[in-house]
C-alpha positions in Angstrom: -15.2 -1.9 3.7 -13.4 -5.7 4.2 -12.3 -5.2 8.3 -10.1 -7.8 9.7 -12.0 -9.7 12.7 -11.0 -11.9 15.4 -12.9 -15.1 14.8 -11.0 -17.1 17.7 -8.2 -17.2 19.7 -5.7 -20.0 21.4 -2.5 -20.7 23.7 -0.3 -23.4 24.2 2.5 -23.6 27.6 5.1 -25.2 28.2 4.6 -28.5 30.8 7.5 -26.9 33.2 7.2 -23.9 35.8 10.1 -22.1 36.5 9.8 -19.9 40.1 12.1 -17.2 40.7 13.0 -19.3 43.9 13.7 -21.8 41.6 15.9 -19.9 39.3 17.6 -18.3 42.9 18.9 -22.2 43.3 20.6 -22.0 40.3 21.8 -18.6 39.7 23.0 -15.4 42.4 18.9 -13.9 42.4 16.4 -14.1 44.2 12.5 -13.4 44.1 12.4 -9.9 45.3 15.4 -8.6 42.9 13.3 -10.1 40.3 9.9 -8.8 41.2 10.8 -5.5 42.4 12.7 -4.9 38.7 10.3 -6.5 35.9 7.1 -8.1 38.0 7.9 -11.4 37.4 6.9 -14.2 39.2 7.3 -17.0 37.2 7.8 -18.4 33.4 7.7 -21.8 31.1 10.4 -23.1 29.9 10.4 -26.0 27.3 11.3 -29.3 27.9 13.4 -31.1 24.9 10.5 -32.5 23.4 8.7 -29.1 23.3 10.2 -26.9 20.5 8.2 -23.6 18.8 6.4 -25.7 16.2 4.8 -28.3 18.7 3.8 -25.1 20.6 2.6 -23.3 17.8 0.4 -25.9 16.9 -1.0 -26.3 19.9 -1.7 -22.8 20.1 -3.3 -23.0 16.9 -5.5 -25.7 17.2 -7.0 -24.0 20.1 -7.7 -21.3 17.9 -9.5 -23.6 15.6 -11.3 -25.5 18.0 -12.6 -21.5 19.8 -13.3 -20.6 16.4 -15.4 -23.5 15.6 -13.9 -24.2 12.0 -10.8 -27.0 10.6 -8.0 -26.1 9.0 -9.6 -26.4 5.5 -11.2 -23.5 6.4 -7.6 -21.1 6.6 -6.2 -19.6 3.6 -2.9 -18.6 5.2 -0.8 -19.0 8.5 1.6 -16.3 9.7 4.3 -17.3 12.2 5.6 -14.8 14.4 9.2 -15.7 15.9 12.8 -15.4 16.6 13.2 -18.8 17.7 12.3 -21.2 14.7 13.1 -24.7 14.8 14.9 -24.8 12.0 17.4 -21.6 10.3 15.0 -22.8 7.5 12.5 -23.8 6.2 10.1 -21.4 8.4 8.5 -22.8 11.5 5.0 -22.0 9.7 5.1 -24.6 7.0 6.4 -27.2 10.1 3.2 -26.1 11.8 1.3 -26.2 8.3 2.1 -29.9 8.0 1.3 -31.0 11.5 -2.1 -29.5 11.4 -2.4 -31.8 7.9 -2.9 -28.3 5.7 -1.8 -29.2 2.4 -3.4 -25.7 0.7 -2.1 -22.4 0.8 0.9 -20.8 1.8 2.7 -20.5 5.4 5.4 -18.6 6.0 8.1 -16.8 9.2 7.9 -13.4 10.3 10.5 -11.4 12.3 10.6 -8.4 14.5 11.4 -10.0 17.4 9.2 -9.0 20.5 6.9 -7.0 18.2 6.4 -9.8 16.0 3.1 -10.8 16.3 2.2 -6.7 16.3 3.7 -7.1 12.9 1.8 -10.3 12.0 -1.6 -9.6 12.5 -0.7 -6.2 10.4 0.6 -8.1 7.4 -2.6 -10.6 7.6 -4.8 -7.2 8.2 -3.4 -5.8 4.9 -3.7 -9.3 3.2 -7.2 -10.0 4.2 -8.2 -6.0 3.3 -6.4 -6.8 -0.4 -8.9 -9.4 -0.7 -5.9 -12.1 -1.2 -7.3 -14.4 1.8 -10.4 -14.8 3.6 -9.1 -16.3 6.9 -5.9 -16.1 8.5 -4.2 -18.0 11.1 -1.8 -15.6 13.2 0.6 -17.7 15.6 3.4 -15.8 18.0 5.3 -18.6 19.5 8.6 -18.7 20.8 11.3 -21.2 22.8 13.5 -18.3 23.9 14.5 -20.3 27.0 17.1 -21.8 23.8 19.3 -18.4 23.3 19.5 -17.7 26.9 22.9 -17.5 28.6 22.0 -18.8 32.0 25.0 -17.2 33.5 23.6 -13.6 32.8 21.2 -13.0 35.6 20.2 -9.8 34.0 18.7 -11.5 30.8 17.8 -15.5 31.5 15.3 -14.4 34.5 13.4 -12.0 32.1 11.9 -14.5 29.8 10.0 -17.6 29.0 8.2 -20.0 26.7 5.1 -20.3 25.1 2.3 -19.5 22.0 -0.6 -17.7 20.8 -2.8 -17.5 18.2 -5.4 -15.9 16.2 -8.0 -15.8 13.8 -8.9 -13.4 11.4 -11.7 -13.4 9.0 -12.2 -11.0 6.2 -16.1 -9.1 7.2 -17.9 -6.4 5.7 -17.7 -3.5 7.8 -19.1 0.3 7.2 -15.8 2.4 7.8 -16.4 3.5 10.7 -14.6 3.2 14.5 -17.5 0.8 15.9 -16.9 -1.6 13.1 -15.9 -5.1 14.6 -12.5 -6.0 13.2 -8.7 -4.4 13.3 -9.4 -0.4 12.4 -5.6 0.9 12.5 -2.1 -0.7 12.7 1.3 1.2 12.7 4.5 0.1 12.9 8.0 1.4 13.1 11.6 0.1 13.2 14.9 1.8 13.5 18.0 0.0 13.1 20.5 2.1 14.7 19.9 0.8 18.2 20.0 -2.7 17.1 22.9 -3.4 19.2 20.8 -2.7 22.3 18.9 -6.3 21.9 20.4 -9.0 20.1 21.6 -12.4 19.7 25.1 -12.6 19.2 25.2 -15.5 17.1 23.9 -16.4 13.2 24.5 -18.3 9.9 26.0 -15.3 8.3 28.0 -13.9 11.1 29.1 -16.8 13.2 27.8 -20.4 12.3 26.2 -20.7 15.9 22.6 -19.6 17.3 24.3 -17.3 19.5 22.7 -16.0 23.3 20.6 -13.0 23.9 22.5 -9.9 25.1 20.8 -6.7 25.9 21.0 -3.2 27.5 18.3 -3.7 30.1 18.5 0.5 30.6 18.9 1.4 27.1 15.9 -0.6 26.0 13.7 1.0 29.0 14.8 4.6 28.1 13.4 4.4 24.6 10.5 2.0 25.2 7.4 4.6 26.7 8.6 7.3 24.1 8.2 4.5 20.8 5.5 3.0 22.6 3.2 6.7 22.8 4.7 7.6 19.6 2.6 4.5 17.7 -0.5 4.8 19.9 -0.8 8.3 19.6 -0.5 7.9 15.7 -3.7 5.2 16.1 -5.7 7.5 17.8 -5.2 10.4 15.9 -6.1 8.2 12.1 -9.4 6.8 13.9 -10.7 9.7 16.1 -10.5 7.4 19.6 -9.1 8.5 22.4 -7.6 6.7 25.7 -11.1 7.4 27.6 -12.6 4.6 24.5 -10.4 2.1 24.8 -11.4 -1.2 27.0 -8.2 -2.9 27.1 -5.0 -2.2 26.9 -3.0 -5.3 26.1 0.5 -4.8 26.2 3.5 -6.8 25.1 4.4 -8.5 28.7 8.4 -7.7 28.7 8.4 -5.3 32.3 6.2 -3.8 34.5 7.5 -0.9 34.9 7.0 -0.5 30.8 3.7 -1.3 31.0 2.5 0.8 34.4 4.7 3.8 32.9 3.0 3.7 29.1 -0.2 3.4 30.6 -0.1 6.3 33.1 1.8 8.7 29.9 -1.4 7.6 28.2 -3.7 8.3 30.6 -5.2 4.5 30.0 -6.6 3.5 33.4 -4.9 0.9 35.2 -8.4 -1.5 35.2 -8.0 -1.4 31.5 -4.4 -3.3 31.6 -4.4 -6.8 30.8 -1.1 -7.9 33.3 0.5 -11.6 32.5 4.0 -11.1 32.7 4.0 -11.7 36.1 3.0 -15.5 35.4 4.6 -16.1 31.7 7.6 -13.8 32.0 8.9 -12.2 28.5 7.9 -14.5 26.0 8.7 -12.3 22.9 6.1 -12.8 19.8 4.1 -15.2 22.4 3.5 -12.4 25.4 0.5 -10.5 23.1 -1.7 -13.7 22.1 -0.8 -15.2 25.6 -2.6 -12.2 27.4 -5.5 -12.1 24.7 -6.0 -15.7 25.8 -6.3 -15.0 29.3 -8.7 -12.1 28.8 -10.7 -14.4 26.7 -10.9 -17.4 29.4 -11.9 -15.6 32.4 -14.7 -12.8 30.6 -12.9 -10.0 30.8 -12.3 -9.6 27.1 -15.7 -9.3 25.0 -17.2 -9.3 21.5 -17.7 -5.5 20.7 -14.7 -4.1 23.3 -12.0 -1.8 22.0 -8.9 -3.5 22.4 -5.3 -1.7 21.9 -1.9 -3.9 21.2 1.1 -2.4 21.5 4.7 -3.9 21.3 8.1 -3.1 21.2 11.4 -5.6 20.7 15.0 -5.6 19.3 15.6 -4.1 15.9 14.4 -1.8 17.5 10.9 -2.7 16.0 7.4 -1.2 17.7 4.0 -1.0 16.8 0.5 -0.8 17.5 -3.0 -2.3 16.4 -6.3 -0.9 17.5 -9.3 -3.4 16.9 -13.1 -4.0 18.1 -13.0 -7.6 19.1 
């Protein structure tokens, strides 16, 4: 059996830090409404020379450099993202060009904050197909460009930044202690879709539009979609909660993350926490936190690792894999 497997892994910040005291100089906040609500300490926010392709290649060529190949070596690059550079062409083939790849194909995918989720699951499927032997994955996002810095409910949620992985096609035997992704599942419904959403577009309005969102409609269906797609991974692959070594959630709230953990019985230990120090950074938040469980030893070759995400659409999924 081909298993998808993490061959290395990268991030790219922003150069700016944005506190909450900061942001309480500019808007009617203040540190502890922020905290006390989300967990949020602080976020990134691009400067004018820093857009998500520059990101996204930094991100990348991290995840070359930890992988210990070149770009001649990828077959494909997947860009997860809501915030391109351009309305087209995709961010990917921007990236594809500044990393001097002139073979294969790159191209945008969309689903928001569950975007990389959604990535790494069409790479798994492409890699399994036997269509590519490495992949480059790359969540990067500038969403500090469709904020409306009036709204104190929205602009103090989210931030800037990239991640990236790579995945190489390995033999594997079938079964759960195979090294590689071993179960993805995703899910979108469209009727909520007016619960998170730019109100801008080409099609719509000619303009990029601002983030809107229904802060307690999104948290009221978040643990129940979350569980739903995790319990769906554990029941296909026989593991349980109790197996799992990290839990790596998408980084939107705290009080997501601390409330699907505890319906899942996942140990608190097991949760790998970053949004207190890069905010809600949409397709970036997974990768981000993979990179920071990678840098300081926590994460390991071998370790069960579950990523879950959810984001406007609504879109949610989850990937179990054995780093």
């Amino acid at each position: 059996m081909i298993r998808s497997v993490v061959l290395g892994s990268g991030a790219a910040k922003p150069r700016t830090v944005v506190t909450n005291a900061e942001l309480a100089t500019k808007i009617d906040t203040s540190d502890e409404w922020i905290q006390q609500r989300t967990g949020i300490k602080q976020r990134y926010i691009a400067e004018p020379d820093e857009t998500t392709a520059s990101l996204g290649e930094a991100a990348a060529r991290a995840a070359l450099a930890d992988a210990g190949i070149t770009v001649d070596d990828i077959d494909m690059i997947l860009l997860a993202t809501s915030t391109p550079d351009n309305t087209f062409p995709a961010t990917a083939v921007n990236i594809q060009d500044r990393l001097g790849m002139k073979h294969g194909a790159a191209f945008d995918l969309q689903a928001v904050c569950s975007g990389f989720v959604f990535a790494i699951t069409t790479a798994d499927n492409y890699i399994k197909a036997g269509r590519a032997k490495r992949i480059l994955v790359i969540g990067a996002e500038t969403f500090s460009r469709i904020l409306d810095w009036e709204d104190r409910t929205t602009c103090v949620l989210f931030g800037d930044g990239a991640g990236a992985v790579i995945l190489e096609a390995q033999e594997g035997v079938g079964l759960s202690n195979d090294r590689g992704i071993l179960t993805s599942h995703l899910r979108s419904d469209g009727s909520h879709r007016d619960k998170l959403y730019v109100d801008g577009g080409p099609s719509s309005t000619q303009t990029v539009g601002h983030l809107r969102m229904q802060g307690r409609e999104v948290f009221k269906h978040a643990v129940a979609m979350i569980t739903d797609v995790i319990e769906a991974a554990f029941e296909e692959t026989g593991l349980t909660a109790e197996d799992i070594d990290w839990f790596i959630p998408h980084q939107a709230n705290r009080r997501i993350i601390d409330a699907s953990a505890k319906k899942l019985n996942i140990a608190s230990e097991k949760v790998v926490l970053t949004v207190d120090q890069h905010g809600n950074t949409s397709a970036a938040s997974i990768p981000l936190a993979i990179d920071v469980a990678v840098s300081d030893g926590r994460l390991k070759e071998g370790d069960l690792v579950l990523l879950e995400a959810m984001g406007g659409g609504f879109t949610w999924g989850a990937v179990l894999v054995r780093w």
